[in-house]
C-alpha positions in Angstrom: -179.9 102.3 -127.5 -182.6 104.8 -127.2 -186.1 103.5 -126.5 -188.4 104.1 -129.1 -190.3 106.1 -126.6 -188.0 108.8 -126.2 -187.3 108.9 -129.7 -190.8 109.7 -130.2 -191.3 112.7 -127.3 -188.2 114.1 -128.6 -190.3 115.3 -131.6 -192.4 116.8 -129.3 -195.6 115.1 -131.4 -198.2 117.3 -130.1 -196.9 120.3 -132.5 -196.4 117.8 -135.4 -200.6 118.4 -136.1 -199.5 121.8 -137.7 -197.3 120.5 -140.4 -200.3 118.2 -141.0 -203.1 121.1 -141.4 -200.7 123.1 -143.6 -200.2 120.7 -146.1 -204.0 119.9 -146.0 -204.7 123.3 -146.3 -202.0 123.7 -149.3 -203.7 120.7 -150.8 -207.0 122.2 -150.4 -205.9 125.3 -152.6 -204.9 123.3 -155.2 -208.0 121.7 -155.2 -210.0 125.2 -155.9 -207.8 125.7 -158.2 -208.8 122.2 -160.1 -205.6 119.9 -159.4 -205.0 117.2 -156.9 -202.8 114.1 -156.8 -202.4 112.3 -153.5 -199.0 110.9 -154.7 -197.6 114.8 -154.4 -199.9 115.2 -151.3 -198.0 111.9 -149.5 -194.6 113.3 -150.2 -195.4 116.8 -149.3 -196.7 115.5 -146.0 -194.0 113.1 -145.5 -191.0 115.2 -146.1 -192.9 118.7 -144.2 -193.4 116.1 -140.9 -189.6 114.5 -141.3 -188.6 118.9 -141.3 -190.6 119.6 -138.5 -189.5 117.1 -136.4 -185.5 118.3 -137.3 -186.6 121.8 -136.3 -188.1 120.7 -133.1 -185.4 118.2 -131.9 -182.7 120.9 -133.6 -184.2 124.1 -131.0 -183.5 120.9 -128.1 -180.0 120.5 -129.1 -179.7 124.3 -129.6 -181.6 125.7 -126.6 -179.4 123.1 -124.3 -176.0 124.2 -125.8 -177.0 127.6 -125.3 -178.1 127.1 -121.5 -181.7 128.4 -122.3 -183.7 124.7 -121.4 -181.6 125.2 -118.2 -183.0 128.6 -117.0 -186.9 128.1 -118.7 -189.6 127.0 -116.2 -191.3 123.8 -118.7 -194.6 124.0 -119.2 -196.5 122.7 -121.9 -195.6 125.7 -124.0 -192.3 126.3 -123.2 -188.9 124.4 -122.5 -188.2 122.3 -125.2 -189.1 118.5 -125.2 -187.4 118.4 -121.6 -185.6 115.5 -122.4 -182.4 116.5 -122.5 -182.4 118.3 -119.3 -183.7 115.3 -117.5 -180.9 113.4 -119.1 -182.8 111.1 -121.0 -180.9 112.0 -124.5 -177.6 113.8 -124.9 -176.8 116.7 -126.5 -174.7 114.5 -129.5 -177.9 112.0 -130.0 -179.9 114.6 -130.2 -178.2 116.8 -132.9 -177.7 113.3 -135.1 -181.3 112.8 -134.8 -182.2 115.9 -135.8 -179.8 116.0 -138.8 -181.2 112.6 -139.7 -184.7 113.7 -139.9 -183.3 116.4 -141.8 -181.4 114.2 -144.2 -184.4 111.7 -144.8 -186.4 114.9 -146.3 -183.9 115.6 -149.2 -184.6 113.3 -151.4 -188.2 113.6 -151.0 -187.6 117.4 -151.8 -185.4 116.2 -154.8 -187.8 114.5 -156.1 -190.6 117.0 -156.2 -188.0 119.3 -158.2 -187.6 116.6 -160.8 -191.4 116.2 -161.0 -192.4 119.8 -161.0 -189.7 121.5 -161.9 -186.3 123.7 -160.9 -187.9 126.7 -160.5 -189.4 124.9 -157.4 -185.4 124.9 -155.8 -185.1 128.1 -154.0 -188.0 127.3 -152.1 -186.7 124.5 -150.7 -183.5 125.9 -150.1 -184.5 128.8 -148.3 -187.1 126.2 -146.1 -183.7 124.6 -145.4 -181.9 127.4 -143.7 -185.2 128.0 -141.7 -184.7 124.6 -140.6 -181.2 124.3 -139.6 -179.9 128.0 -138.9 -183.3 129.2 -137.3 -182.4 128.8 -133.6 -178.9 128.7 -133.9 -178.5 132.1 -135.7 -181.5 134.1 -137.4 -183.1 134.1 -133.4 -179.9 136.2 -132.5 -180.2 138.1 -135.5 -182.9 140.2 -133.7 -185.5 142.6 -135.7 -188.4 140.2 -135.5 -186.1 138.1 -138.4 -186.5 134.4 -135.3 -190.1 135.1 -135.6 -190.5 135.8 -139.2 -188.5 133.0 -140.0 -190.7 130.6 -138.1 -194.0 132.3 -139.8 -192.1 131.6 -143.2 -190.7 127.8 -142.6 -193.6 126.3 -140.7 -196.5 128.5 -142.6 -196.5 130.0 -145.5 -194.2 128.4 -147.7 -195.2 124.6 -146.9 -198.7 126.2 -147.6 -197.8 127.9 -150.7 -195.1 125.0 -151.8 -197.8 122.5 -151.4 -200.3 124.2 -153.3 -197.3 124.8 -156.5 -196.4 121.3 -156.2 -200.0 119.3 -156.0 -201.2 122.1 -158.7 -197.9 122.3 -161.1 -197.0 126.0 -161.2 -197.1 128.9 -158.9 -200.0 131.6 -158.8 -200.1 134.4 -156.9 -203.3 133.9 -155.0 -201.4 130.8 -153.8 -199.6 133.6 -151.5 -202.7 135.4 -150.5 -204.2 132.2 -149.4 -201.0 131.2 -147.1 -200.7 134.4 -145.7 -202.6 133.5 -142.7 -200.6 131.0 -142.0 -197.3 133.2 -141.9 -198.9 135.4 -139.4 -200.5 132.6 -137.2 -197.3 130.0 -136.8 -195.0 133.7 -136.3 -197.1 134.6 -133.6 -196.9 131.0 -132.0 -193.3 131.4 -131.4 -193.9 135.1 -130.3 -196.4 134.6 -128.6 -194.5 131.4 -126.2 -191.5 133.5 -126.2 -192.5 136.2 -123.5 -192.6 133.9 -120.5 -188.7 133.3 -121.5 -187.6 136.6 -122.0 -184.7 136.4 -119.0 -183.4 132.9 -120.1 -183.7 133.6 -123.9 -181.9 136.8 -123.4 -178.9 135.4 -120.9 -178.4 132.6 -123.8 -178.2 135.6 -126.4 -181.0 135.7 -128.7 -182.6 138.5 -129.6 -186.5 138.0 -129.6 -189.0 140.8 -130.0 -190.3 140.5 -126.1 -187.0 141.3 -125.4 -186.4 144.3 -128.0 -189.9 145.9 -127.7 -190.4 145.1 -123.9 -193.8 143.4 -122.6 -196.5 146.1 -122.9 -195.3 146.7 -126.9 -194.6 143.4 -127.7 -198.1 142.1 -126.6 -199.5 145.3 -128.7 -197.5 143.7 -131.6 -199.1 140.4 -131.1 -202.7 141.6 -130.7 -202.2 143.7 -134.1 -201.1 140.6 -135.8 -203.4 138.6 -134.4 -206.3 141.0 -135.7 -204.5 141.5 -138.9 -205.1 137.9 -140.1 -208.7 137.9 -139.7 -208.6 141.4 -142.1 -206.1 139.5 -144.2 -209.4 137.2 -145.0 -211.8 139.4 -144.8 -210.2 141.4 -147.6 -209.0 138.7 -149.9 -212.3 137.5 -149.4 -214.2 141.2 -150.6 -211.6 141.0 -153.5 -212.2 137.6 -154.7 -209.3 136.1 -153.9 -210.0 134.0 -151.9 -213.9 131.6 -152.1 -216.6 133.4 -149.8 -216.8 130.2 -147.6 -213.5 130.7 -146.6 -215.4 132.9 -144.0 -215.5 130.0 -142.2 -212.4 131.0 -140.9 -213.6 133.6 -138.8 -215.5 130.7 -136.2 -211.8 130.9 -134.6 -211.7 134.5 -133.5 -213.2 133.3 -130.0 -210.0 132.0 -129.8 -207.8 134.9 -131.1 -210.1 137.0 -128.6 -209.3 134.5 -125.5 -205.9 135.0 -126.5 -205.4 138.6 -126.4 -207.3 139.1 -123.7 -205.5 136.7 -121.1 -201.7 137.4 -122.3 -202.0 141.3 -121.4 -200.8 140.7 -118.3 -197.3 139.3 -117.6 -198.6 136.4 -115.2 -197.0 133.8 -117.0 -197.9 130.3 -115.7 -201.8 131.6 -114.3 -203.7 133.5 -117.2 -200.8 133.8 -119.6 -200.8 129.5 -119.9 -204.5 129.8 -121.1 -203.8 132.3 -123.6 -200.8 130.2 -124.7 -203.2 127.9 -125.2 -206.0 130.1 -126.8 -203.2 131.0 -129.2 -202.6 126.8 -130.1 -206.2 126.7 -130.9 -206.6 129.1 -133.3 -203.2 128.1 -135.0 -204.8 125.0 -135.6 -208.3 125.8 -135.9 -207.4 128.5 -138.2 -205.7 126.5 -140.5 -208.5 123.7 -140.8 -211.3 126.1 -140.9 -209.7 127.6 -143.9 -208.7 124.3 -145.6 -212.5 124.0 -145.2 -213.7 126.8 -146.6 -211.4 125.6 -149.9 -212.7 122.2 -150.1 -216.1 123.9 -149.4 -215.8 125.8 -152.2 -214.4 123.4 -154.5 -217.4 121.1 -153.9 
C-alpha cells in the first residue's frame, strides 16, 4: 500500500497552481465576454488538475525508464518528483497511477462534449496525446515540437477550452487571449531543460538546448520571453484584448530577472534563480491577466 503521502508528492503539487490559474484565467474570458457558470468552471478545473497530475507522474515513469532521473542532478526545477529514484514508488505504480488520473478525466471531458457540443472533441483529443505521448515520443521528435507541445497542453488550449466551454462556442479572440499562456508554460519546460542537456540527450530526446546549443537556445528563450509581453501589448492597441489587461505587464520584473540570470550556463548558482524568476512570471502572468479580465468585466 502506498502512503497517501507519497501519492500526493508524486504529483509534484507545487506545479498543480498552473492548471489552477489557467482555468481561472479561461473562466475569466468568458466572463468579458458575458457568460459564466461555476458548474462548467468545477469540471474544467477538476478534470485539467486530474491531466496535469497524469502528465507529471507520466514524465516520472518516462524519464526513469529512459535513465534520464538517473543522470539529472534534482533540484527544485529539475528531476522529476524524485521518488522513484529513491525507491519510494516503482516504475509499474507509477505508470497505473498516472493512467488512472488519466482515466478519471474522460468522463469529465465526455461530459463537457455532451453539454457543449462535438465540435468541442478534437480539442480534447489532441490535449490527450499531449498528455500521454508528450515525453515518451513528441520530446524525441525534436524541432522545438516537446516544447510546443507543452505550451499547447498545459496553456493555451485549457485556456482557450475553458473559455469555449464556460462561454458555449468558440471566438477567435479566445485564442488571442491564451496566447500568452502558450508562450509562457513552453518556455517553462525550455527554460528547466538546459541544466539537463547531457542526461536528456544520452536518454534520446531531442530538446532545443540540445539542437540550438546554449548561447542560441537562451537567445530563443529571451525572444519568447519578450514576445509575450508585445503579444499584449498589441492585442491590447487592437482591442482585443480589455485595456486593464495591462496589468499584465507588473510581471516583467520577473521575465527581466529571468533573462538576465540564465545567460550564463551556471546551472545550480544564478541559473536556479532565474529558474525561479521564470516560475513567477508563469504564474504571475497568468493571474495578472485573469485580473485584468475580471477587471474589465466589473
Amino acid at each position: 500500500m502506498i502512503p497517501i503521502k507519497t501519492l500526493y508528492l508524486e504529483t509534484r503539487p507545487q506545479y498543480l497552481l498552473l492548471s489552477v490559474l489557467l482555468v481561472i484565467l479561461g473562466a475569466s474570458i468568458a466572463g468579458y465576454y458575458g457568460s459564466f457558470d461555476w458548474g462548467r468552471f468545477a469540471l474544467c478545473l477538476i478534470g485539467l488538475v486530474l491531466l496535469h497530475i497524469s502528465t507529471n507522474v507520466l514524465n516520472d515513469y518516462f524519464d526513469y525508464s529512459s535513465g534520464i532521473d538517473l543522470e539529472t542532478e534534482r533540484t527544485p526545477f529539475n528531476g522529476g518528483s524524485g521518488l522513484l529514484t529513491q525507491g519510494l514508488m516503482t516504475p509499474k505504480q507509477t505508470l497505473i497511477y498516472g493512467l488512472a488520473a488519466f482515466a478519471l478525466a474522460v468522463p469529465i471531458g465526455g461530459y463537457l462534449v455532451g453539454q457543449v457540443g462535438w465540435s468541442l472533441l478534437p480539442l480534447f483529443l489532441i490535449g490527450a496525446l499531449f498528455v500521454l505521448f508528450n515525453s515518451s515520443h513528441i520530446t524525441r521528435l525534436g524541432n522545438g515540437l516537446g516544447e510546443l507541445s507543452a505550451g499547447l497542453g498545459l496553456g493555451l488550449l485549457p485556456v482557450f477550452g475553458t473559455a469555449w466551454i464556460i462561454h458555449g462556442k468558440p471566438e477567435t479572440a479566445f485564442l488571442y487571449a491564451a496566447l500568452p499562456s502558450c508562450i509562457w508554460v513552453a518556455n517553462l519546460l525550455f527554460l528547466n531543460e538546459f541544466p539537463d542537456e547531457k542526461p536528456d540527450r544520452n536518454g534520446g530526446r531531442k530538446t532545443l538546448v540540445i539542437e540550438l546549443g546554449f548561447d542560441k537556445a537562451q537567445r530563443l528563450y529571451t525572444g519568447l520571453t519578450m514576445t509575450s509581453f508585445v503579444w499584449i501589448g498589441f492585442c491590447i492597441l487592437l482591442g482585443v484584448m480589455p485595456m486593464p489587461c495591462l496589468i499584465a505587464f507588473l510581471s516583467l520584473p520577473l521575465a527581466i530577472k529571468a533573462v538576465r540570470l540564465s545567460r550564463q550556463p551556471d546551472f545550480g548558482g544564478d541559473f536556479t534563480q532565474a529558474q525561479a524568476a521564470n516560475v513567477g512570471l508563469v504564474l504571475s502572468g497568468h493571474l495578472l491577466l485573469a485580473l485584468g479580465y475580471f477587471w474589465a468585466t466589473v
